[in-house]
Structures are given as C-alpha cells and as structure tokens.
DOBA-331599 format. One line per 3 residues: number of its first residue (from 0); for each residue z, y, x of N, C-alpha, C. Coordinates in steps of 0.02 Angstrom, whole numbers. Layout:
residues N
NUM) Z Y X Z Y X Z Y X ~ ...;
***
This chain:
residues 229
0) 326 -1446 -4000 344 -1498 -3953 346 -1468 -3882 ~ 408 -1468 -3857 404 -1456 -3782 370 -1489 -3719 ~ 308 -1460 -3695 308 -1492 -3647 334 -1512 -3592;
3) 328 -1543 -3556 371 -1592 -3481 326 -1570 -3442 ~ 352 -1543 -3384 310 -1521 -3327 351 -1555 -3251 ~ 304 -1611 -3246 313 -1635 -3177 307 -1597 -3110;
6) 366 -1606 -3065 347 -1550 -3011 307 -1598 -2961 ~ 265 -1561 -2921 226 -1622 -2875 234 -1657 -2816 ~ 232 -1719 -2818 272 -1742 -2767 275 -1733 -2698;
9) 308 -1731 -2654 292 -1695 -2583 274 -1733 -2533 ~ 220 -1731 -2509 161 -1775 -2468 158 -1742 -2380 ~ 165 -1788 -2335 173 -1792 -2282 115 -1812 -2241;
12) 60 -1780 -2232 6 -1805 -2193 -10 -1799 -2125 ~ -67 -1806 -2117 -69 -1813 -2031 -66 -1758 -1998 ~ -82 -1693 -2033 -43 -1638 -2015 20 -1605 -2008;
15) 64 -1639 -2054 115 -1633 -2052 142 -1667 -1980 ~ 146 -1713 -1978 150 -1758 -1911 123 -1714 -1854 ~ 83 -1720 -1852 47 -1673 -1797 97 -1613 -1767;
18) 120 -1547 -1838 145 -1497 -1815 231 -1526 -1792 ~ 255 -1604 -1839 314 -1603 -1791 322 -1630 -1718 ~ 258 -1659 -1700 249 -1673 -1624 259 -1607 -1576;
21) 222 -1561 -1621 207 -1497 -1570 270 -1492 -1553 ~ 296 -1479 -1623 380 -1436 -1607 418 -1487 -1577 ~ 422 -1538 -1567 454 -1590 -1496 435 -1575 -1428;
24) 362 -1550 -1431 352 -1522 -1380 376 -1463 -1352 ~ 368 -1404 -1394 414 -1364 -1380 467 -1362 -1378 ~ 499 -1371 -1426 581 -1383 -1397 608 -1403 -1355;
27) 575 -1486 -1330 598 -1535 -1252 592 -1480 -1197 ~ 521 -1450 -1192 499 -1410 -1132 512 -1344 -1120 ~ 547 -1299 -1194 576 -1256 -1167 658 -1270 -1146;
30) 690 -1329 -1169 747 -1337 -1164 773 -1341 -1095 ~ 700 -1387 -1065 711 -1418 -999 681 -1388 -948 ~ 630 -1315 -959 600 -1310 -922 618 -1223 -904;
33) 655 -1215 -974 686 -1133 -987 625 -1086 -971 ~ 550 -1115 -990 498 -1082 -1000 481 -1074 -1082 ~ 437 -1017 -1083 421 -1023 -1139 377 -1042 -1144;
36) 370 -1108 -1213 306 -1143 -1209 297 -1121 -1287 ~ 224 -1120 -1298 193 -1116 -1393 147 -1128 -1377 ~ 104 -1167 -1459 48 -1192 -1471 8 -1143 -1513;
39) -54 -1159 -1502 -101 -1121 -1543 -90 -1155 -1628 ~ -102 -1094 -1679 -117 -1084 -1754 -177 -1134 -1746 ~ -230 -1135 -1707 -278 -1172 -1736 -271 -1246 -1710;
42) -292 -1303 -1742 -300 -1379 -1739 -374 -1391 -1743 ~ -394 -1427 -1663 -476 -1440 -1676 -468 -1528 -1693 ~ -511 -1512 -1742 -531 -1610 -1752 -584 -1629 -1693;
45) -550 -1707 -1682 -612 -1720 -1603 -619 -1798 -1621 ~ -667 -1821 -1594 -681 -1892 -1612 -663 -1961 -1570 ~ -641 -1914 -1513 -606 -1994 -1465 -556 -1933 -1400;
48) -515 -1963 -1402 -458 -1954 -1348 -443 -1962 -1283 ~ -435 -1921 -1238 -472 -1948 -1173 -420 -1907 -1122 ~ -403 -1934 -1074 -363 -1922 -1005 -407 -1876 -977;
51) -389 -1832 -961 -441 -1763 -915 -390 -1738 -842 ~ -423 -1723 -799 -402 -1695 -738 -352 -1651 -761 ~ -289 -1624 -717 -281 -1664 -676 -220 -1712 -655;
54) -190 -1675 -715 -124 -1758 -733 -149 -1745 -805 ~ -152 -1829 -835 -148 -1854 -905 -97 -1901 -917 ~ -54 -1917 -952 -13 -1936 -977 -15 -1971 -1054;
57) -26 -2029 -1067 4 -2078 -1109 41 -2097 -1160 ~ 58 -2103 -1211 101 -2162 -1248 86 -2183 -1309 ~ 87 -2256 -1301 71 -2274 -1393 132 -2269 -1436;
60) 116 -2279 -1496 186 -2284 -1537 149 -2336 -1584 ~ 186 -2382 -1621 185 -2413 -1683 252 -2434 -1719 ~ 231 -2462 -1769 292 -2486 -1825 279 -2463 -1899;
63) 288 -2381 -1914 283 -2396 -1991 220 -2349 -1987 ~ 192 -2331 -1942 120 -2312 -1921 95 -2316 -1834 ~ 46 -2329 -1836 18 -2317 -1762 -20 -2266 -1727;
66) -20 -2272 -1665 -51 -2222 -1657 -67 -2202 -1565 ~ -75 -2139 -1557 -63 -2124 -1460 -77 -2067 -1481 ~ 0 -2049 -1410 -23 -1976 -1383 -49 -1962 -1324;
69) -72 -1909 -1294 -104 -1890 -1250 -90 -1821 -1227 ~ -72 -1826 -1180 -58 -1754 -1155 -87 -1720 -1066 ~ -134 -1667 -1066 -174 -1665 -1007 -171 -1592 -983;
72) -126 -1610 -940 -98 -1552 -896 -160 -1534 -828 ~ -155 -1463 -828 -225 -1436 -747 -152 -1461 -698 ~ -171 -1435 -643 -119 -1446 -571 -82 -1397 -589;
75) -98 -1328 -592 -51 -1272 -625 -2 -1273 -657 ~ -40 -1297 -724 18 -1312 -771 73 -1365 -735 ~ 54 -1405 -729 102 -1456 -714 146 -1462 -667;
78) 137 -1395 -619 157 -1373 -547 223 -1316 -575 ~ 189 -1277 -628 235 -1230 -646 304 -1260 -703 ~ 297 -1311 -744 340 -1356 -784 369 -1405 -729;
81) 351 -1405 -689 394 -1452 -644 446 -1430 -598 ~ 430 -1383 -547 447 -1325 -559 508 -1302 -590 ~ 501 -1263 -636 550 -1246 -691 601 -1294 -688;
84) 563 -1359 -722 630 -1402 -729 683 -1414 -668 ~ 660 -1425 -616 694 -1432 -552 738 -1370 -552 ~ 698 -1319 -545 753 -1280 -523 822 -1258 -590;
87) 792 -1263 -644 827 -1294 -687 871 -1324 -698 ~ 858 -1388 -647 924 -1436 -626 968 -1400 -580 ~ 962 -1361 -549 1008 -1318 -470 951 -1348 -429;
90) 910 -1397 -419 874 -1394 -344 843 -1340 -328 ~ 872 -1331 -260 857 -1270 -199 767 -1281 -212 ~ 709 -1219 -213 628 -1190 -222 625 -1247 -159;
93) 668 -1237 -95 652 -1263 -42 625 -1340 -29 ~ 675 -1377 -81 664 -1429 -85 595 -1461 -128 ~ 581 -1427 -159 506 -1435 -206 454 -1491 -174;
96) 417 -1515 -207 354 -1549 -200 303 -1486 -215 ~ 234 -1473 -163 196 -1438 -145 142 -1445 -189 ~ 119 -1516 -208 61 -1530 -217 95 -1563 -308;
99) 23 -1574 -350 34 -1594 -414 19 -1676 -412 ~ -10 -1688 -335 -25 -1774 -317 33 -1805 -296 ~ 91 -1765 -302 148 -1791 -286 161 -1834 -330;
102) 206 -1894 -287 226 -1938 -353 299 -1908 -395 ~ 338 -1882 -367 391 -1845 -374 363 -1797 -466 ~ 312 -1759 -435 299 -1729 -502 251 -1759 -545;
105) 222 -1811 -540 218 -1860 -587 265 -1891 -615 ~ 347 -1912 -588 387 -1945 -628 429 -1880 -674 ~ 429 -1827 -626 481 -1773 -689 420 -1792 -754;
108) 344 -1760 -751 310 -1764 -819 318 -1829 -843 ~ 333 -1872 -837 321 -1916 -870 396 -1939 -906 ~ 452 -1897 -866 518 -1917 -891 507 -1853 -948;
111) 486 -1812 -942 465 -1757 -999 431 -1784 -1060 ~ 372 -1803 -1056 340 -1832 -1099 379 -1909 -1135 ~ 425 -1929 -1112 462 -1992 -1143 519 -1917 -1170;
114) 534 -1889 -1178 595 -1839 -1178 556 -1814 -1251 ~ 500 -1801 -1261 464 -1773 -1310 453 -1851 -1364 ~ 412 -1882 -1365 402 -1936 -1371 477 -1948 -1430;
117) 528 -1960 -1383 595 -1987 -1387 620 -1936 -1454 ~ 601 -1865 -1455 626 -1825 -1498 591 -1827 -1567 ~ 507 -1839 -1560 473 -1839 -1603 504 -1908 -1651;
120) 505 -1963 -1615 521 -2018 -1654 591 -2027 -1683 ~ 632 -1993 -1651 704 -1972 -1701 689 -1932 -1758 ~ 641 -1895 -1760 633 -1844 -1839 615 -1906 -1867;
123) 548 -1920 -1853 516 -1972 -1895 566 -2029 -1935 ~ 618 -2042 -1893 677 -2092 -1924 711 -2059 -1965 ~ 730 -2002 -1954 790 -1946 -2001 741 -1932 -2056;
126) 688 -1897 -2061 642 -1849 -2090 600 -1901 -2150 ~ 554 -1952 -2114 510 -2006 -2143 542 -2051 -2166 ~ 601 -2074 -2152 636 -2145 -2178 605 -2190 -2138;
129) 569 -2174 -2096 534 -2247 -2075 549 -2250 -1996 ~ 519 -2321 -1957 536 -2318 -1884 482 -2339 -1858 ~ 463 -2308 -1798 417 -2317 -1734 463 -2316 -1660;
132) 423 -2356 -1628 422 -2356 -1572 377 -2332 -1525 ~ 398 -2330 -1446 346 -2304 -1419 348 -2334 -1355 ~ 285 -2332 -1325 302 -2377 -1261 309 -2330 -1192;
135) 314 -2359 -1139 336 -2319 -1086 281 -2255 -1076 ~ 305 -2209 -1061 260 -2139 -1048 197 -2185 -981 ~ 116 -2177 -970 91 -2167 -920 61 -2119 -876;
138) 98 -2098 -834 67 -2022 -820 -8 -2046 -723 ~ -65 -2001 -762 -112 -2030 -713 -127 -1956 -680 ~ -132 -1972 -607 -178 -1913 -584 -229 -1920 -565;
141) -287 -1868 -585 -374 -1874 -601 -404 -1849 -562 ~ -465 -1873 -567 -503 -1822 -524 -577 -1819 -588 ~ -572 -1859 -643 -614 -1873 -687 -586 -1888 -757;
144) -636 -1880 -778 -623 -1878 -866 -619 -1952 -892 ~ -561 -1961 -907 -553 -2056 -945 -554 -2049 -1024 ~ -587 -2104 -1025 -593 -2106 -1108 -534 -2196 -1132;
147) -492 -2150 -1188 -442 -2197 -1219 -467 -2205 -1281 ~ -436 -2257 -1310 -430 -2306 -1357 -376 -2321 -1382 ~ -329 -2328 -1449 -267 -2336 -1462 -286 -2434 -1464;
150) -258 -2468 -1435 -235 -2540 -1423 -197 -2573 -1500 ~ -255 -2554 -1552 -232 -2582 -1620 -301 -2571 -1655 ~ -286 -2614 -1729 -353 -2581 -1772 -318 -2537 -1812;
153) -356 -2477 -1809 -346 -2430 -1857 -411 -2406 -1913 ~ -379 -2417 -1982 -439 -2434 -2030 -462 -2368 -2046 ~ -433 -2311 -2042 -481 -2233 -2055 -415 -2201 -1971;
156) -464 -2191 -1918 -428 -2145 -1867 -448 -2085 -1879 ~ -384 -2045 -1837 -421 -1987 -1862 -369 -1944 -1796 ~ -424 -1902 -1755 -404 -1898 -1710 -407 -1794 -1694;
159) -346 -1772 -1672 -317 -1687 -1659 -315 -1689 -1595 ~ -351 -1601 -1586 -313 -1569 -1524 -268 -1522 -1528 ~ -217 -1500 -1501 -200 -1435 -1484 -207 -1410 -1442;
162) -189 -1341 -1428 -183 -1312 -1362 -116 -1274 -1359 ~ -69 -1301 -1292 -48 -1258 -1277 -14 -1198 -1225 ~ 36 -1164 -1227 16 -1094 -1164 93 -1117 -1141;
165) 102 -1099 -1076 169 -1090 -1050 166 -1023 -1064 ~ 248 -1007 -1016 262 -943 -1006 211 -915 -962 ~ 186 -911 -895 137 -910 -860 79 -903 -871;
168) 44 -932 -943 7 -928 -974 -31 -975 -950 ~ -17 -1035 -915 -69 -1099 -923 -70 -1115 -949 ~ -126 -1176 -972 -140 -1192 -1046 -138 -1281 -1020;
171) -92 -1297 -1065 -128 -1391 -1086 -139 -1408 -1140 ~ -161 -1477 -1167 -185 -1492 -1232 -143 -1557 -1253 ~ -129 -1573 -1296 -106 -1614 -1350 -169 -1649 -1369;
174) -171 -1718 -1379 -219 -1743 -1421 -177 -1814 -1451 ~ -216 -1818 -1515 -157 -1864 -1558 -221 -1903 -1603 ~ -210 -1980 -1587 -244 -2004 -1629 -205 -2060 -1678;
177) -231 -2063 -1752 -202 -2086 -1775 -217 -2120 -1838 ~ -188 -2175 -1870 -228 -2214 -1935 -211 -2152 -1984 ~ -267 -2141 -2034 -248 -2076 -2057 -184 -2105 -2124;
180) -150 -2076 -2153 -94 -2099 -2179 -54 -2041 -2211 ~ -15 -2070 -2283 17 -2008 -2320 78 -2038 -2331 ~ 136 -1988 -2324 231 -1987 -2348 225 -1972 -2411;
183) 238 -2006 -2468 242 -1978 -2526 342 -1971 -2546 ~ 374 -1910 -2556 436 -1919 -2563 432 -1929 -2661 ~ 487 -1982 -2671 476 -2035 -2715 559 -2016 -2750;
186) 592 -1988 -2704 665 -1981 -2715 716 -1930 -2647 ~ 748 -1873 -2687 778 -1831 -2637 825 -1874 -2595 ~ 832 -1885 -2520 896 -1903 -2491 912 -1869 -2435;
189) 952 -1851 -2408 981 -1805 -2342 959 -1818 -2296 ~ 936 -1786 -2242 927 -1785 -2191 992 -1786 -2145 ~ 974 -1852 -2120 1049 -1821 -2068 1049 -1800 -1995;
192) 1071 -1761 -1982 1089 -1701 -1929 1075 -1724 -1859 ~ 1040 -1715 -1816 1054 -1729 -1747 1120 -1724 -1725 ~ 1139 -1775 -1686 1212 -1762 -1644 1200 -1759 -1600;
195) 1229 -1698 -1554 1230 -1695 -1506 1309 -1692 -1452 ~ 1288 -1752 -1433 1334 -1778 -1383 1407 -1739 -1346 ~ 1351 -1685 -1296 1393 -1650 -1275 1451 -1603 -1317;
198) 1421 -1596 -1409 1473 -1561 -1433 1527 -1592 -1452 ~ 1503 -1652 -1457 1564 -1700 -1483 1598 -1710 -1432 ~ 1602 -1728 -1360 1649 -1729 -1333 1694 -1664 -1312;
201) 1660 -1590 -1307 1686 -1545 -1316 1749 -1530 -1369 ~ 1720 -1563 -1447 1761 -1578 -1488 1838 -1606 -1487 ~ 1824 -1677 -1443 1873 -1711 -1438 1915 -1672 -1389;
204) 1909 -1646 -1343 1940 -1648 -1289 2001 -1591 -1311 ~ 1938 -1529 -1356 1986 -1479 -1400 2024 -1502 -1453 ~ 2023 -1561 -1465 2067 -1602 -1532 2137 -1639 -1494;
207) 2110 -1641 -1414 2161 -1677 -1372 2196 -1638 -1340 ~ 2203 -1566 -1318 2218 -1506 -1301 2284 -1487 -1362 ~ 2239 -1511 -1423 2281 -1447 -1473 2354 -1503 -1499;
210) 2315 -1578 -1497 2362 -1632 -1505 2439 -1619 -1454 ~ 2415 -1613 -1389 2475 -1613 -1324 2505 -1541 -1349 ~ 2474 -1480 -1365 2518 -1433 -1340 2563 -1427 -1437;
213) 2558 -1468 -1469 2596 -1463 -1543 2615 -1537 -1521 ~ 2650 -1570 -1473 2679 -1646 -1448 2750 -1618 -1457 ~ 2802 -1626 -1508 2875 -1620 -1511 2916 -1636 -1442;
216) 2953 -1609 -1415 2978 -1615 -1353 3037 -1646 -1390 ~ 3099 -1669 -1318 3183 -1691 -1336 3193 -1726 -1355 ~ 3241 -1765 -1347 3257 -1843 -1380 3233 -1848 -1441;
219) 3247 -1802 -1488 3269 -1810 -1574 3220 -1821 -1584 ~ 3162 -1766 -1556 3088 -1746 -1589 3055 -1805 -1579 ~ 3066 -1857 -1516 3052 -1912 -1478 3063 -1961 -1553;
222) 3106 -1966 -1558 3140 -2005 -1600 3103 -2017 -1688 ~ 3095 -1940 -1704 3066 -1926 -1775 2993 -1949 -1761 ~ 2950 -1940 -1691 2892 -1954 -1701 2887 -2025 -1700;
225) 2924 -2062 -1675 2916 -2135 -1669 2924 -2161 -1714 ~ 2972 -2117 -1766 2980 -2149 -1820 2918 -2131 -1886 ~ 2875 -2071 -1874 2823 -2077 -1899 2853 -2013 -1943;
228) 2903 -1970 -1936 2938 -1922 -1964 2914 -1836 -1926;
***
C-alpha cells in the first residue's frame, strides 16, 4: 500500500510579519532617502512599547489583525534621513532645517513612516489575503521616555524590537506589538504584482508614440482607416 505524504502547510507568524515590516522599511527609506538603510539578524522580545527620545513616531493598524508600530529615531538619525530625503527631492543643503525640533522634519518623518506603513499594508493585502488599516502616522518630539499601549484588547500580545543602521551608521529601533496570530495557506493563489504608476504611463505614452508614427497618411489611407481597413 502506498503511502500519502502530506506536504506541510505554510504558516505565517508574527515573525513573519515582523521581517515584512522591516523590508517596508527598508525599501521606503532607501528609495526616498538614497541611504543605505539594514536591520539587524537579531529580534529582541520586549514586554511593552514605548516612545523614546528623541523623535518617536506612531501608528495603529487593525482589521484582519491589530496591532502598533513604533518607530524611535536619536536627533542624528532623524537629522541625517531627513536630510537625504530633501536633498533627494533637488532642495538646495542651504535651505535645510538645522535642528530635529523642527516641525518641518517632523512632518518629512512622519510622511516617511505613513510611506512605510502604506507599503507594509499593500503586501499584507497581496501576500495575506486579508485587509488592515492604519491610522494617521504620530510623530512626537521627546525629551523622555513614553510608555504606549495598543487602543484594543489583545488576547495573547506579543511584543518585538529591531534595530536599525543607516548609511552613517546611526541606529533606530522598530518596535511592533501585536495579538499573537498564525496565516495558515489552505490553497495556492497568485500574488499580484505591485503597479507601479510611473511605468504605466511611460507605457502608454510609448504605445502613443508608436500608434502616431505607423498613422497611414493621404486621402486613401484616410479613407481605409475610417473604414476600419
């Protein structure tokens, strides 16, 4: 009698989650910041989540899980990613904000951190089948250590740090708390592809280029195309 050998089903846990936050993080911040950013191999488990000097930053998510992130940048860090991004954009060094108490570089991080946020929860829709939301980024500047709370009940939390380095080599941390929770895949289906915008109109414009310069010239040709010939 032949045996049947089940293959095992593929399970999505809070680690898993975890490492695709990171990589939202990296990707948003080197995209936007044309620094190089990476996280540390190691994940510390911690027991409560907390805003630290000297920008901390915010956001819950819920829907087909809940949860908050947390992200706690020194003045450095947050001076040198801000920074980056600006000049990034073409703004002239000259024009810069000096200080990390600026409100100016409180809104780039926090348009960063919704930028990350925003990327993480598109996998989760493509990747998980499922949908979350998230609420507006809060970005705080400290002079002290705040202790958070995710604004739900969560029946087993379970709460990560990371760490990670710019190019520069400052360091910030990631912290992620969350109801602990498993993806069981039940059935293969596709992932579908990020679109990105800018290629598609690139697309068209080369589909509208190649359309005009193969356009039949002269009455006749005029004539056959109208007629669908």
């Amino acid at each position: 009698m032949t045996k049947q050998f089940q293959e095992p089903a593929v399970v999505y846990g809070t680690e898993d989650l975890l490492t695709s936050l990171c990589n939202s993080v990296t990707r948003v911040l080197n995209v936007a910041t044309q620094c190089h950013v990476h996280y540390s191999g190691m994940v510390q488990r911690i027991t409560k989540t907390c805003l630290k000097p000297d920008i901390g930053c915010f956001v819950l998510f819920d829907g087909g899980f809940c949860g908050l992130v947390v992200i706690n940048f020194s003045a450095q860090t947050a001076m040198e990613l801000y920074q980056s991004y600006m000049i990034n954009m073409g703004m002239p060094e000259s024009e810069l904000a000096h200080s990390h108490t600026s409100d100016e570089v409180s809104d780039i991080m926090g348009e960063l951190m919704n930028q990350i946020v925003g990327d993480f929860t598109g996998k989760v829709r493509r990747e998980l089948q499922t949908h979350i939301t998230q609420s507006q980024p809060k970005m705080l500047v400290l002079n002290k250590q705040v202790l958070l709370s995710v604004d739900t009940h969560l029946d087993s939390p379970e709460s990560r740090r990371v760490t990670f380095y710019t190019g520069q080599n400052n360091i910030f941390y990631l912290e992620l708390a969350i109801d602990r929770t498993e993806f069981i895949k039940v059935h293969d289906f596709e992932i579908n592809e990020v679109v990105n915008p800018d290629e598609v109109i690139e697309q068209a414009h080369a589909q509208l280029a190649s359309d005009e310069a193969t356009e039949p010239t002269g009455e006749h040709d005029s004539l056959l195309k109208s007629l669908g010939l």
